[in-house]
mmCIF file as gemmi writes it, N, C-alpha and C atoms, coordinates in Angstrom:
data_model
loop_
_atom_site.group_PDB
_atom_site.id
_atom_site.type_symbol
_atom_site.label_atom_id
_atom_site.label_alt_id
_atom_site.label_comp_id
_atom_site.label_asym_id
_atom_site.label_entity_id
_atom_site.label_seq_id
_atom_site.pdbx_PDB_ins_code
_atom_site.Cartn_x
_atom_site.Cartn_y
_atom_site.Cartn_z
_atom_site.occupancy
_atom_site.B_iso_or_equiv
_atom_site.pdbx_formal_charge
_atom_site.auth_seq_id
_atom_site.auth_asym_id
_atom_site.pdbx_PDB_model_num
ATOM 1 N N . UNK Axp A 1 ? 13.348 -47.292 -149.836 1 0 ? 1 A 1
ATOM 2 C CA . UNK Axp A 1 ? 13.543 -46.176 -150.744 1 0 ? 1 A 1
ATOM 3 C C . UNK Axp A 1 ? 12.719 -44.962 -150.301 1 0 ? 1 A 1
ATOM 4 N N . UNK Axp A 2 ? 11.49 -45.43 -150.456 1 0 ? 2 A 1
ATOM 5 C CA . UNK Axp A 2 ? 10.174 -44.116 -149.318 1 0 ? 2 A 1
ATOM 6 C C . UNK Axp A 2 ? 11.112 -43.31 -147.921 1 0 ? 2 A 1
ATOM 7 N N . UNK Axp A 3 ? 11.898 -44.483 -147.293 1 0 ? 3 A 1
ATOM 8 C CA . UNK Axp A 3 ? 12.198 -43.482 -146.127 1 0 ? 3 A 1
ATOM 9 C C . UNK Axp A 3 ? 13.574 -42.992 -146.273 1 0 ? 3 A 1
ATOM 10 N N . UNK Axp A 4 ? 14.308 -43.549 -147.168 1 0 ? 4 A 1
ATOM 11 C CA . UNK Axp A 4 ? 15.312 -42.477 -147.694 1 0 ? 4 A 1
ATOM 12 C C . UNK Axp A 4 ? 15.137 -41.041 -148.193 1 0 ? 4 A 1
ATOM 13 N N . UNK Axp A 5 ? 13.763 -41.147 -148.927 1 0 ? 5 A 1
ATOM 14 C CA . UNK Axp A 5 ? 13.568 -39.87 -149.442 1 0 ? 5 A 1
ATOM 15 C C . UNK Axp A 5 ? 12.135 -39.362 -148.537 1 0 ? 5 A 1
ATOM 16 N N . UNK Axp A 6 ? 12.099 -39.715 -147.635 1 0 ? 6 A 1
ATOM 17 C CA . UNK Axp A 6 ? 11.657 -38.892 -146.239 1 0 ? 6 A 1
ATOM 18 C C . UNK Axp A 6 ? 13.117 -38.028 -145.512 1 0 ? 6 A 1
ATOM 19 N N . UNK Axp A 7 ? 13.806 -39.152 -145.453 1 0 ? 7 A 1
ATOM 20 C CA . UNK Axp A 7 ? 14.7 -38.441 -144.618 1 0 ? 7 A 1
ATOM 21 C C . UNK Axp A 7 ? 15.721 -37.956 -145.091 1 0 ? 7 A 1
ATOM 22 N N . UNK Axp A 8 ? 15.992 -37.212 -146.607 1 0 ? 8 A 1
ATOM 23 C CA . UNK Axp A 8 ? 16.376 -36.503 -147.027 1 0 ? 8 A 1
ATOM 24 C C . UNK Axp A 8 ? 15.798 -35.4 -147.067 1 0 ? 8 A 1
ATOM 25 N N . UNK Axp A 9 ? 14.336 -35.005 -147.306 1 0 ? 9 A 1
ATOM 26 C CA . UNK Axp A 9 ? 13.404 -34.217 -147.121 1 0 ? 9 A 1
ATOM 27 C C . UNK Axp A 9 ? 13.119 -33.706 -145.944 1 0 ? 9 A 1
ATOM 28 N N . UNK Axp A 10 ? 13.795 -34.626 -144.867 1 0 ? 10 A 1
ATOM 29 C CA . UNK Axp A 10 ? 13.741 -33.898 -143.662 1 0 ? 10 A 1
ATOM 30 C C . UNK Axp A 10 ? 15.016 -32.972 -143.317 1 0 ? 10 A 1
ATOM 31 N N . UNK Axp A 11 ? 15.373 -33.554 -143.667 1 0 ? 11 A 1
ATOM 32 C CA . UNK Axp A 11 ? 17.037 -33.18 -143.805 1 0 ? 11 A 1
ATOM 33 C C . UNK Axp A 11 ? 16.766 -31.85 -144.752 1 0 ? 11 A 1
ATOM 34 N N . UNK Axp A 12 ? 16.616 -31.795 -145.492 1 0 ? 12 A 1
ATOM 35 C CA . UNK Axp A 12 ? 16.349 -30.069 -146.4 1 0 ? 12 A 1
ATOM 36 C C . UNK Axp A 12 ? 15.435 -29.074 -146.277 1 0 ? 12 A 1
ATOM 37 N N . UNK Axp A 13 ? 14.323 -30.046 -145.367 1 0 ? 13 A 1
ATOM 38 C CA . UNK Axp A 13 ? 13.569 -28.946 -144.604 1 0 ? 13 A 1
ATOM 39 C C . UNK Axp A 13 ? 13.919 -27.886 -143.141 1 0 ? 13 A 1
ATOM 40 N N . UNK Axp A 14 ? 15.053 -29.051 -142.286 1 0 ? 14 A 1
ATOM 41 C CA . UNK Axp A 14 ? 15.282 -28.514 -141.37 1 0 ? 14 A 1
ATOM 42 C C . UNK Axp A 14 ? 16.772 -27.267 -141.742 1 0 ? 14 A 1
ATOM 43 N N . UNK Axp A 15 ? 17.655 -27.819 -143.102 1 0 ? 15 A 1
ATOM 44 C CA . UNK Axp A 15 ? 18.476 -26.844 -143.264 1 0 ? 15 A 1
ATOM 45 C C . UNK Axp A 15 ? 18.201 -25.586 -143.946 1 0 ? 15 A 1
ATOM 46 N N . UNK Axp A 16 ? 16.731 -25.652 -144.434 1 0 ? 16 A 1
ATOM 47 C CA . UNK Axp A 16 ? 15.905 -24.536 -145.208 1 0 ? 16 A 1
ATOM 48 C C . UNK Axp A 16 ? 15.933 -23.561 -143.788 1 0 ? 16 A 1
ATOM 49 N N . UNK Axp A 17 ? 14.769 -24.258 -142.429 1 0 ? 17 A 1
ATOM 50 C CA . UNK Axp A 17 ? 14.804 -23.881 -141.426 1 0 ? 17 A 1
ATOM 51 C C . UNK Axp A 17 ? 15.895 -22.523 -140.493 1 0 ? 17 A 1
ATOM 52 N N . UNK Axp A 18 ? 16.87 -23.654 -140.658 1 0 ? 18 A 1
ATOM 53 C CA . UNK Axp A 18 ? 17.818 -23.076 -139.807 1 0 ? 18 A 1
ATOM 54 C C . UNK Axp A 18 ? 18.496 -21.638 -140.377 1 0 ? 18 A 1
ATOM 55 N N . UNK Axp A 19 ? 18.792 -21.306 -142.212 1 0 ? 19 A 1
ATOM 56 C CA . UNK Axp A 19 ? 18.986 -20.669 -142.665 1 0 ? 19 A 1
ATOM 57 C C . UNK Axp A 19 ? 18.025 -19.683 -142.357 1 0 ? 19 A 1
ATOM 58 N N . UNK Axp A 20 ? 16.734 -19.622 -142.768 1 0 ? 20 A 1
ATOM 59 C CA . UNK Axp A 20 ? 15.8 -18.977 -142.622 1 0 ? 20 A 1
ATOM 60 C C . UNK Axp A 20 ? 15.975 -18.194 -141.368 1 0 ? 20 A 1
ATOM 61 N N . UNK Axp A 21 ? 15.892 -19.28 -140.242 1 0 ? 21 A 1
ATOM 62 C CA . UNK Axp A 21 ? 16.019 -18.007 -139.071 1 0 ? 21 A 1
ATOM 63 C C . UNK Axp A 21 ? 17.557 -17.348 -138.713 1 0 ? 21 A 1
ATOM 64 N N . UNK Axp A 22 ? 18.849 -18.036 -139.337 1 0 ? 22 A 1
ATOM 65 C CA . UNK Axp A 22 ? 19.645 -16.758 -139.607 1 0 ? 22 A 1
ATOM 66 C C . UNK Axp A 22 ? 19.518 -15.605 -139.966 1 0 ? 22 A 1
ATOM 67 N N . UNK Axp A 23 ? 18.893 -15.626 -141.236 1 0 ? 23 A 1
ATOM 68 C CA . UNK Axp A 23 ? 17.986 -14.444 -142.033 1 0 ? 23 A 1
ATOM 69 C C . UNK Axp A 23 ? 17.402 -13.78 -141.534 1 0 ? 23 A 1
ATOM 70 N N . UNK Axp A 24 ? 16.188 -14.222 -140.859 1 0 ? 24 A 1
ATOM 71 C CA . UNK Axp A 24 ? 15.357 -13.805 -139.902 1 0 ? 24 A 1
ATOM 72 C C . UNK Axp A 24 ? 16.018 -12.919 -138.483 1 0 ? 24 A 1
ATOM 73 N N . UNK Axp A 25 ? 16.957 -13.536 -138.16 1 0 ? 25 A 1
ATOM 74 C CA . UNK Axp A 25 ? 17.5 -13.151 -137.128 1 0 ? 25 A 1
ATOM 75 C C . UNK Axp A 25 ? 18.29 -11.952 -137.455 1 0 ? 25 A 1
ATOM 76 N N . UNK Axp A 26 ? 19.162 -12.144 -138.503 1 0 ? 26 A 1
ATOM 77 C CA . UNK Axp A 26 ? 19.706 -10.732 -138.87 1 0 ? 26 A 1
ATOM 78 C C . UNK Axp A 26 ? 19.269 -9.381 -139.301 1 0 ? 26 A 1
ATOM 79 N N . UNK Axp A 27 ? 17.587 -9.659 -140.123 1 0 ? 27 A 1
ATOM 80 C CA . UNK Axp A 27 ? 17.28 -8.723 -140.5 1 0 ? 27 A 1
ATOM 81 C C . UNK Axp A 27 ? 16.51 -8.111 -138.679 1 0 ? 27 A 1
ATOM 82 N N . UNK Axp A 28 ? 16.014 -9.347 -137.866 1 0 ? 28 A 1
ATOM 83 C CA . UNK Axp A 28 ? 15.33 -8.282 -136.848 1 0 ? 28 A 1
ATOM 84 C C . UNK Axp A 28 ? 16.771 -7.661 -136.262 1 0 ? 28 A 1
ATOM 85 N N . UNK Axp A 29 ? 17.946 -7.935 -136.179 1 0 ? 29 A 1
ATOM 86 C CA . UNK Axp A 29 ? 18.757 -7.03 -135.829 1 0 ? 29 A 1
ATOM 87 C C . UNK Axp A 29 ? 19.049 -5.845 -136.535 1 0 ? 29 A 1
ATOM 88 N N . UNK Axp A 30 ? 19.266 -5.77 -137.491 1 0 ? 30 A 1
ATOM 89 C CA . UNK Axp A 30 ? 19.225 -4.387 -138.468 1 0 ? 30 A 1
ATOM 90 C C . UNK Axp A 30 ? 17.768 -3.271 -137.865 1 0 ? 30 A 1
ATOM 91 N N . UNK Axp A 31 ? 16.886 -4.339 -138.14 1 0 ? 31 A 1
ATOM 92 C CA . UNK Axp A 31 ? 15.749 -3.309 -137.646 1 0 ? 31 A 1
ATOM 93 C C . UNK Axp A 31 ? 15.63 -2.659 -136.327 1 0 ? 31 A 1
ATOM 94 N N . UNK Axp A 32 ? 16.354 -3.648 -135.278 1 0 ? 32 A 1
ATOM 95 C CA . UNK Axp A 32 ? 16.091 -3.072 -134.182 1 0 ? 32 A 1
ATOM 96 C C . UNK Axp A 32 ? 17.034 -1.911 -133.813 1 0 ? 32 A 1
ATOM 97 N N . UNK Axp A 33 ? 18.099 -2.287 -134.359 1 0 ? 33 A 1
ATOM 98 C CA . UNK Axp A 33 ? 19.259 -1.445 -134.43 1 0 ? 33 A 1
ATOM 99 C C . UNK Axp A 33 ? 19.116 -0.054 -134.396 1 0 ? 33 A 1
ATOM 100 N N . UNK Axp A 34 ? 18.352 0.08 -136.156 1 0 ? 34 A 1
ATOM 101 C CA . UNK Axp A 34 ? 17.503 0.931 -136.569 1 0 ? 34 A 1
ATOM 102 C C . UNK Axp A 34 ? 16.892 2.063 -135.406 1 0 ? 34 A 1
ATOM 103 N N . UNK Axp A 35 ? 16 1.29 -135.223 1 0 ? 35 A 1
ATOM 104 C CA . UNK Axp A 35 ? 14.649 1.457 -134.022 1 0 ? 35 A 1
ATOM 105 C C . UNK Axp A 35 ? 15.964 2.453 -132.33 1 0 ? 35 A 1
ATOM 106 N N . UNK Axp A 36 ? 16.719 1.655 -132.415 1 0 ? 36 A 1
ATOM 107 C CA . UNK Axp A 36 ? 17.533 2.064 -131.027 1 0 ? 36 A 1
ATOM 108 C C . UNK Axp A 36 ? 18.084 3.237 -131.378 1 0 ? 36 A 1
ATOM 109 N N . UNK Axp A 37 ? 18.676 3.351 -132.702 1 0 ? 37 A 1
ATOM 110 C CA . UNK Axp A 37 ? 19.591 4.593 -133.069 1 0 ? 37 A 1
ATOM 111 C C . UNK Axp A 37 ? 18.203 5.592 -133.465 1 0 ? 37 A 1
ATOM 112 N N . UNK Axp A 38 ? 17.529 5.408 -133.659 1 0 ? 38 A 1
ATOM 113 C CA . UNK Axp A 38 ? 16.684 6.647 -133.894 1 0 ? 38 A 1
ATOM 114 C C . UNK Axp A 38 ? 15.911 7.075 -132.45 1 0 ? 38 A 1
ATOM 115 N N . UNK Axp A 39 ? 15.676 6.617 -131.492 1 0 ? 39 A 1
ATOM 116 C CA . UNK Axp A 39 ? 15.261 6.957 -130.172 1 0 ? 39 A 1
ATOM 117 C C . UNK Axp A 39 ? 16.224 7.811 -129.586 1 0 ? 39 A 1
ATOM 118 N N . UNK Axp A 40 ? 17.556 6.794 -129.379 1 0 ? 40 A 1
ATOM 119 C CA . UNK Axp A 40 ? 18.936 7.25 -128.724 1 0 ? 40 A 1
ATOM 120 C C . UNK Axp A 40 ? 19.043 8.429 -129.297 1 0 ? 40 A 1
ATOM 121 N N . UNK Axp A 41 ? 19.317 8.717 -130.264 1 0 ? 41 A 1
ATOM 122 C CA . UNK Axp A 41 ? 19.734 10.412 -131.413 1 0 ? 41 A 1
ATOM 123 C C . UNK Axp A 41 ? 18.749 11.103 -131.145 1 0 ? 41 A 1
ATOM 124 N N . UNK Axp A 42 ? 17.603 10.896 -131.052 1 0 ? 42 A 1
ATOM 125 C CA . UNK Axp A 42 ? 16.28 11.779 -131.032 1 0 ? 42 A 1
ATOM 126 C C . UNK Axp A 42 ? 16.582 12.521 -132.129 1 0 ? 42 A 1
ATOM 127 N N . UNK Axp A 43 ? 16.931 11.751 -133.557 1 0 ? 43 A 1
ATOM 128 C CA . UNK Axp A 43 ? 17.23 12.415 -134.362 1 0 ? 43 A 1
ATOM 129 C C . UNK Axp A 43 ? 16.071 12.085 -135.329 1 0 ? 43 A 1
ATOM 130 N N . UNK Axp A 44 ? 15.198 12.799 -135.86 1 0 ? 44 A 1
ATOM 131 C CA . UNK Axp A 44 ? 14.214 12.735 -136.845 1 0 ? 44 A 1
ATOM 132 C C . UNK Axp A 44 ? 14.866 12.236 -138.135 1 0 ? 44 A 1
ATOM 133 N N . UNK Axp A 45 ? 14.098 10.803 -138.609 1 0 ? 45 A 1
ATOM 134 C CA . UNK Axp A 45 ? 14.443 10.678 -140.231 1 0 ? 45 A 1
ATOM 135 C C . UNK Axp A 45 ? 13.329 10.59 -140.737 1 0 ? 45 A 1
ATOM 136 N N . UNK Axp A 46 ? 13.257 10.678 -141.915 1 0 ? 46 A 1
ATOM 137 C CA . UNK Axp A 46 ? 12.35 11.119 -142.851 1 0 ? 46 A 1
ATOM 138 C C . UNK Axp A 46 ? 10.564 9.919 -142.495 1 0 ? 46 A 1
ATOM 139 N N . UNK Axp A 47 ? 10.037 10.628 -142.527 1 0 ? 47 A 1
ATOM 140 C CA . UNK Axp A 47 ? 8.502 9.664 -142.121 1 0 ? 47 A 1
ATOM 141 C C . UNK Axp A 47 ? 8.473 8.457 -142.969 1 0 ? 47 A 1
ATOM 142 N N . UNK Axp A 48 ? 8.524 8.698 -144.36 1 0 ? 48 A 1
ATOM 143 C CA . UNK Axp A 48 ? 8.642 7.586 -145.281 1 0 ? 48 A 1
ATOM 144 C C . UNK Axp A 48 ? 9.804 6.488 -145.095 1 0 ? 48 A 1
ATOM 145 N N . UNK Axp A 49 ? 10.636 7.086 -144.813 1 0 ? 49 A 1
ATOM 146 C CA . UNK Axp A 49 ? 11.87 6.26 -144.231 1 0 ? 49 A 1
ATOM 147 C C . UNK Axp A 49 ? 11.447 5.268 -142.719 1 0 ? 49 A 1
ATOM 148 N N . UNK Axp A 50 ? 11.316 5.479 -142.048 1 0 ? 50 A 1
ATOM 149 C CA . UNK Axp A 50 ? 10.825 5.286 -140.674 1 0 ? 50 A 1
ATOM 150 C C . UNK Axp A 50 ? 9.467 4.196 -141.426 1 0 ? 50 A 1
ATOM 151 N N . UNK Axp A 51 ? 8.546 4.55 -141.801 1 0 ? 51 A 1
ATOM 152 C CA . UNK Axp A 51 ? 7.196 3.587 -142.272 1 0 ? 51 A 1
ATOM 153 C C . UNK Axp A 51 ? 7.713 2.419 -142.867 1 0 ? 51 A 1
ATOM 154 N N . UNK Axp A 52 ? 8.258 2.574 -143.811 1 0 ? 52 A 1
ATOM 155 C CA . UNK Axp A 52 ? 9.149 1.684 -144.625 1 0 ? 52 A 1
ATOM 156 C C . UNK Axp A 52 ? 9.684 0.336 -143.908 1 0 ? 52 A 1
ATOM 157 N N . UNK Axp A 53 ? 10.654 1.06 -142.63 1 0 ? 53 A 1
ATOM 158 C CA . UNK Axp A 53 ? 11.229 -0.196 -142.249 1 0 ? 53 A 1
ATOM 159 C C . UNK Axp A 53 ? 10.554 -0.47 -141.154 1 0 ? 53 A 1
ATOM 160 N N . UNK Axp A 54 ? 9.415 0.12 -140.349 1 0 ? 54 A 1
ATOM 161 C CA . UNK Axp A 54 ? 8.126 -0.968 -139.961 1 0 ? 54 A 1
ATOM 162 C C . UNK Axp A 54 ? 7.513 -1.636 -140.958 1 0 ? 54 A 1
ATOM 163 N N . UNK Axp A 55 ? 7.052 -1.108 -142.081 1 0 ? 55 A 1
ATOM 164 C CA . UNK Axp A 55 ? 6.438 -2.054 -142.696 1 0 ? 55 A 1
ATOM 165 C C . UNK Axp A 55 ? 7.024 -3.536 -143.35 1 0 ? 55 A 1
ATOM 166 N N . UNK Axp A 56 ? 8.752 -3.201 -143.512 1 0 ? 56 A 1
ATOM 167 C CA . UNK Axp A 56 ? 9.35 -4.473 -143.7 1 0 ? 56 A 1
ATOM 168 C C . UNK Axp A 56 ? 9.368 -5.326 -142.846 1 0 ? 56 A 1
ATOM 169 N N . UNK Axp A 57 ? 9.39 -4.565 -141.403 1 0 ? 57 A 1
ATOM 170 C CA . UNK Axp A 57 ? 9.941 -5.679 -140.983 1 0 ? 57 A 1
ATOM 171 C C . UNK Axp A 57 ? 8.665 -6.88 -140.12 1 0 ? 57 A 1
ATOM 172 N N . UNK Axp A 58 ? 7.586 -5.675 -140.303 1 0 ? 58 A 1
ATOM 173 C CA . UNK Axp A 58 ? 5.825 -6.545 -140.451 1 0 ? 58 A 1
ATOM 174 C C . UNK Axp A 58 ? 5.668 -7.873 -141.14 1 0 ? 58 A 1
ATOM 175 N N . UNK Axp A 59 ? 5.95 -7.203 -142.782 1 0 ? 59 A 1
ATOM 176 C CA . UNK Axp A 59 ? 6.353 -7.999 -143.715 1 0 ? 59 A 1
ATOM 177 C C . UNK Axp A 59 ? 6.865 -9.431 -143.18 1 0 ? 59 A 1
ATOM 178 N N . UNK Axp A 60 ? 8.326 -8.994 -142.616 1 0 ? 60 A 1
ATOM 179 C CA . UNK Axp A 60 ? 9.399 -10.222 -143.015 1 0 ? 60 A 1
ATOM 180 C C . UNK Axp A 60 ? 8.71 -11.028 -141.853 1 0 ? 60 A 1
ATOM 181 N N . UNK Axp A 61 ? 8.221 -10.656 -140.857 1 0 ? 61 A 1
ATOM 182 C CA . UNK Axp A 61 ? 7.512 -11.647 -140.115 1 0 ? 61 A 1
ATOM 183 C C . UNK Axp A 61 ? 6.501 -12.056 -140.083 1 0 ? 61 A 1
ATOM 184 N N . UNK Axp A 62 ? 5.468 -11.939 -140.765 1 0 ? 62 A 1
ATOM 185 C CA . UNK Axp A 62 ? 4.472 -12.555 -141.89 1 0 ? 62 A 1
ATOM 186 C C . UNK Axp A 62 ? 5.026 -13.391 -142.507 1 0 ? 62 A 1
ATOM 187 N N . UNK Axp A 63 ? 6.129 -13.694 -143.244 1 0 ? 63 A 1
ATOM 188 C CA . UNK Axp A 63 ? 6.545 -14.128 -144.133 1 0 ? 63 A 1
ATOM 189 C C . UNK Axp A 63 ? 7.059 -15.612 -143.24 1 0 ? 63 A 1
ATOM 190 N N . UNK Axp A 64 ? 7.865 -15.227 -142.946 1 0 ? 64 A 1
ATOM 191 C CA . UNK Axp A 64 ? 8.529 -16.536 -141.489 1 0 ? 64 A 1
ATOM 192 C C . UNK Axp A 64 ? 7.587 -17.158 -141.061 1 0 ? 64 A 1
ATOM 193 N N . UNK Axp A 65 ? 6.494 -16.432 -140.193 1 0 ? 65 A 1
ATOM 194 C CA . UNK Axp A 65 ? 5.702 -17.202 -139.528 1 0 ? 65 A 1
ATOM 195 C C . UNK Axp A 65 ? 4.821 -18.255 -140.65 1 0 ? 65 A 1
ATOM 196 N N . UNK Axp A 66 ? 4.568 -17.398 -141.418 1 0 ? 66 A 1
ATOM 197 C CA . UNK Axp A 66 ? 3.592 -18.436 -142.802 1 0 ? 66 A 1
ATOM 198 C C . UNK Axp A 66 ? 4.7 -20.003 -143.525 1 0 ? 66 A 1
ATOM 199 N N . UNK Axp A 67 ? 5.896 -19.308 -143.666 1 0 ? 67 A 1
ATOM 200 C CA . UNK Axp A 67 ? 6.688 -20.539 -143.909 1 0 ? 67 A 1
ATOM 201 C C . UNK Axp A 67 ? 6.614 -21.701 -143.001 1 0 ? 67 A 1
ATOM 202 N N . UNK Axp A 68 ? 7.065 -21.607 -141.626 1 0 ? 68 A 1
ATOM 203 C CA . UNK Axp A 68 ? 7.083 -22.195 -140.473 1 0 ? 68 A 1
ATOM 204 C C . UNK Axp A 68 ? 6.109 -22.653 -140.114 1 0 ? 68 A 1
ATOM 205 N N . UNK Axp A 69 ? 4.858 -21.93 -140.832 1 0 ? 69 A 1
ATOM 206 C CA . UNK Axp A 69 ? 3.559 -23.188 -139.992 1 0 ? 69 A 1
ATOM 207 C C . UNK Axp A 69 ? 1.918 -22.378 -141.167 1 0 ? 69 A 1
ATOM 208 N N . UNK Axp A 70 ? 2.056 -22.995 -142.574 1 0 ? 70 A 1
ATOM 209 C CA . UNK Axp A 70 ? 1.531 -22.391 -143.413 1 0 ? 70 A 1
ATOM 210 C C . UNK Axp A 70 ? 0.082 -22.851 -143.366 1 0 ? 70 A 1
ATOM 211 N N . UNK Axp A 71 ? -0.721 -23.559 -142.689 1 0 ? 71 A 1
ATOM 212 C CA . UNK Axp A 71 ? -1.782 -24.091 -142.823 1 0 ? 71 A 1
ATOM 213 C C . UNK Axp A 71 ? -2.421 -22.902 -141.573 1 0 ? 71 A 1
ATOM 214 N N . UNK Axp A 72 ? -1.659 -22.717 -140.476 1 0 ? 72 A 1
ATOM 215 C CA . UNK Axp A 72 ? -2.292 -21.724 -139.706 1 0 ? 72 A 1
ATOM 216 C C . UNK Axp A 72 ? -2.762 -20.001 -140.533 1 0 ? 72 A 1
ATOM 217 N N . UNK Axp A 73 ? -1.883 -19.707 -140.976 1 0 ? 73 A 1
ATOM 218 C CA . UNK Axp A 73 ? -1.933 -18.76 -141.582 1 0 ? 73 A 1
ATOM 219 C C . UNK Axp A 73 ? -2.554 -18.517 -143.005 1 0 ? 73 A 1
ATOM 220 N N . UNK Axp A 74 ? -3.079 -19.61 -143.955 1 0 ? 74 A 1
ATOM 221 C CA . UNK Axp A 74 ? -4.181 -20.062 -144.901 1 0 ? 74 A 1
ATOM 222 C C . UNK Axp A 74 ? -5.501 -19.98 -143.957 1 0 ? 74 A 1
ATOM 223 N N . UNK Axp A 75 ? -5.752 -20.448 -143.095 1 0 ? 75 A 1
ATOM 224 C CA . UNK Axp A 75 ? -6.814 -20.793 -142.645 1 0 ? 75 A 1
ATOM 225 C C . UNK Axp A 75 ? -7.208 -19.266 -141.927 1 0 ? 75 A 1
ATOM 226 N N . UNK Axp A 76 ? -6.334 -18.459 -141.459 1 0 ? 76 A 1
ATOM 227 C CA . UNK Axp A 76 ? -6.497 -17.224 -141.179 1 0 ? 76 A 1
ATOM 228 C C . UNK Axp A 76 ? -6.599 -16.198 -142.188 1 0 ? 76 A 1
ATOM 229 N N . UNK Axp A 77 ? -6.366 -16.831 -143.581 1 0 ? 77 A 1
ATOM 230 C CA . UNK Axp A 77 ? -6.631 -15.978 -144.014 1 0 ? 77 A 1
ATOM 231 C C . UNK Axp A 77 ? -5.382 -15.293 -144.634 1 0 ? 77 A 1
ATOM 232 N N . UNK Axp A 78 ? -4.289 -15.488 -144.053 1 0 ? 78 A 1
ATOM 233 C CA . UNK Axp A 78 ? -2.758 -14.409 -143.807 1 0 ? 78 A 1
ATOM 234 C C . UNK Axp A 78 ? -2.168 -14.504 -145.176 1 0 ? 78 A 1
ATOM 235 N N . UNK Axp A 79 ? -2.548 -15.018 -146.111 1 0 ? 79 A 1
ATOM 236 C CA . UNK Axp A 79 ? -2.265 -15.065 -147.088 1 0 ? 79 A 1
ATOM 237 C C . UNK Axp A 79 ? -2.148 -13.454 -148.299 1 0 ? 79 A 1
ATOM 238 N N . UNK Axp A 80 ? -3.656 -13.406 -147.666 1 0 ? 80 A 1
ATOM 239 C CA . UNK Axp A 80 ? -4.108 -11.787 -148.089 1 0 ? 80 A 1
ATOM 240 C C . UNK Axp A 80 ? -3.574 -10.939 -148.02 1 0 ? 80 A 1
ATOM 241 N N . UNK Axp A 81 ? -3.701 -11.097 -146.662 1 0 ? 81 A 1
ATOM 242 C CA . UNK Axp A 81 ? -2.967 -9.531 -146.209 1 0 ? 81 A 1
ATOM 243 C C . UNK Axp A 81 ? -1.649 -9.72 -146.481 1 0 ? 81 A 1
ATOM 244 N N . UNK Axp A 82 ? -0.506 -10.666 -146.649 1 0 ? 82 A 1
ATOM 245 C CA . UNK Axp A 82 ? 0.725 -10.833 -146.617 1 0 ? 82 A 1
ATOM 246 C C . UNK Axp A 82 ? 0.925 -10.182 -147.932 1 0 ? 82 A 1
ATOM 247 N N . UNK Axp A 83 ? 0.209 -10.607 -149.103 1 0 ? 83 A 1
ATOM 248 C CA . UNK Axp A 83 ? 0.491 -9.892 -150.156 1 0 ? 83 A 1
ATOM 249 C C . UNK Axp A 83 ? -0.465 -8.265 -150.553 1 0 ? 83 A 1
ATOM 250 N N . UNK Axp A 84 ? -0.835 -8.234 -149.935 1 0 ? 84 A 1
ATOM 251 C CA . UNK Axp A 84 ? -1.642 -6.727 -149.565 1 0 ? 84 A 1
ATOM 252 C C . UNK Axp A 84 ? -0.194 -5.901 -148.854 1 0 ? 84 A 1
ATOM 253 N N . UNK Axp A 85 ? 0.08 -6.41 -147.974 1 0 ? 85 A 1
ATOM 254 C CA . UNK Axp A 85 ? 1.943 -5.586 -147.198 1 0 ? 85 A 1
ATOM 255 C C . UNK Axp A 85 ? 2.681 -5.399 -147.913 1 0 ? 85 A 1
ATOM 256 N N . UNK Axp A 86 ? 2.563 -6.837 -149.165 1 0 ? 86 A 1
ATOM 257 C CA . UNK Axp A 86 ? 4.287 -6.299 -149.923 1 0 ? 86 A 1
ATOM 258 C C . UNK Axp A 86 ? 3.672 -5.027 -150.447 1 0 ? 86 A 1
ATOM 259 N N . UNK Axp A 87 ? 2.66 -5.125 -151.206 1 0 ? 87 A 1
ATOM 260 C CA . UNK Axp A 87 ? 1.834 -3.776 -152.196 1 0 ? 87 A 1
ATOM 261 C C . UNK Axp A 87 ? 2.009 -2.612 -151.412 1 0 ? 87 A 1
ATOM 262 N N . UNK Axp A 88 ? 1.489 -2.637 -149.949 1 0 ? 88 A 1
ATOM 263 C CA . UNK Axp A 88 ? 1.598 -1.751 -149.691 1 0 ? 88 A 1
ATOM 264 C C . UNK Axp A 88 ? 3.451 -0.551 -148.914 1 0 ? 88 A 1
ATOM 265 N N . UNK Axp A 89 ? 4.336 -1.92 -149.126 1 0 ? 89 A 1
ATOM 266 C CA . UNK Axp A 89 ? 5.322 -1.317 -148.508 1 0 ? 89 A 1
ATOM 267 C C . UNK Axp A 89 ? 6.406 -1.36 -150.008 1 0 ? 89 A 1
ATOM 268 N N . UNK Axp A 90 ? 5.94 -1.631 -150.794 1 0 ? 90 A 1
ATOM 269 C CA . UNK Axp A 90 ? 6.233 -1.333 -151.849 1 0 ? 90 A 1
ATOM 270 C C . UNK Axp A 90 ? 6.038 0.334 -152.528 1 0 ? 90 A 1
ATOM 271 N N . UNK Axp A 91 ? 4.717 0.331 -152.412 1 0 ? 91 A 1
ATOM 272 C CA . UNK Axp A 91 ? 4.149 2.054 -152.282 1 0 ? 91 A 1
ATOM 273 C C . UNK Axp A 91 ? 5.067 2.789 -151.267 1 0 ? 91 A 1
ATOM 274 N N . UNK Axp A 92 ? 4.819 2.453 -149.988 1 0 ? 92 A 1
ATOM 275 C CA . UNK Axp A 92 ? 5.927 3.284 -149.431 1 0 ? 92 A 1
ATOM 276 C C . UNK Axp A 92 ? 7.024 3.657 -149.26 1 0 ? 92 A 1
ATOM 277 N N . UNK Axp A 93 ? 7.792 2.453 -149.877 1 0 ? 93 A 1
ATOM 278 C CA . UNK Axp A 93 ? 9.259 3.081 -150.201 1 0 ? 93 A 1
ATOM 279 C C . UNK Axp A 93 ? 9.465 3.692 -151.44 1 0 ? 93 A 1
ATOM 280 N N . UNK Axp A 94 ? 9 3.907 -152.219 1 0 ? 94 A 1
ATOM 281 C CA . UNK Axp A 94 ? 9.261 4.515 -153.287 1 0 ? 94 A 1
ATOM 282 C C . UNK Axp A 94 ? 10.101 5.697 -153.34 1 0 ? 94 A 1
């Protein structure tokens, strides 16, 4: 019974996983996207705009990496600052 409900638990951890870095994967494409079309244009957008989606996308990889391996990032501390980023990229998009 114990290793049934191991290996269901493994089983929902790795499909948590795999979703996650879909997610992950799509938003660093948006961002980079982002990042390419504003070089390529040499078209100025707004500073707050521009901060914003560095600071998300800081954020969203804070966020991943702490899911994926959360004892490294407790022990560093990353806890803090992770919720210190949302605060602060919260402020900045406003």
């Amino acid at each position: 019974l114990n290793d049934r409900r191991r290996s269901k638990q493994h089983t929902i951890q790795a499909e948590k996983e795999i979703i996650l870095s879909a997610i992950f994967t799509a938003c660093s494409d948006v961002f980079s996207a982002f990042e390419h079309y504003q070089t390529s244009t040499r078209h100025s957008f707004d500073m707050k705009v521009a901060a914003c989606f560095q600071q998300r996308r800081a954020c969203q990889s804070s966020i991943f990496h702490s899911y994926v391996n959360p004892s490294r990032y407790i022990e560093l501390g990353k806890d803090e600052e992770i919720t210190e980023s949302k605060g602060q990229s919260n402020q900045i998009c406003r």
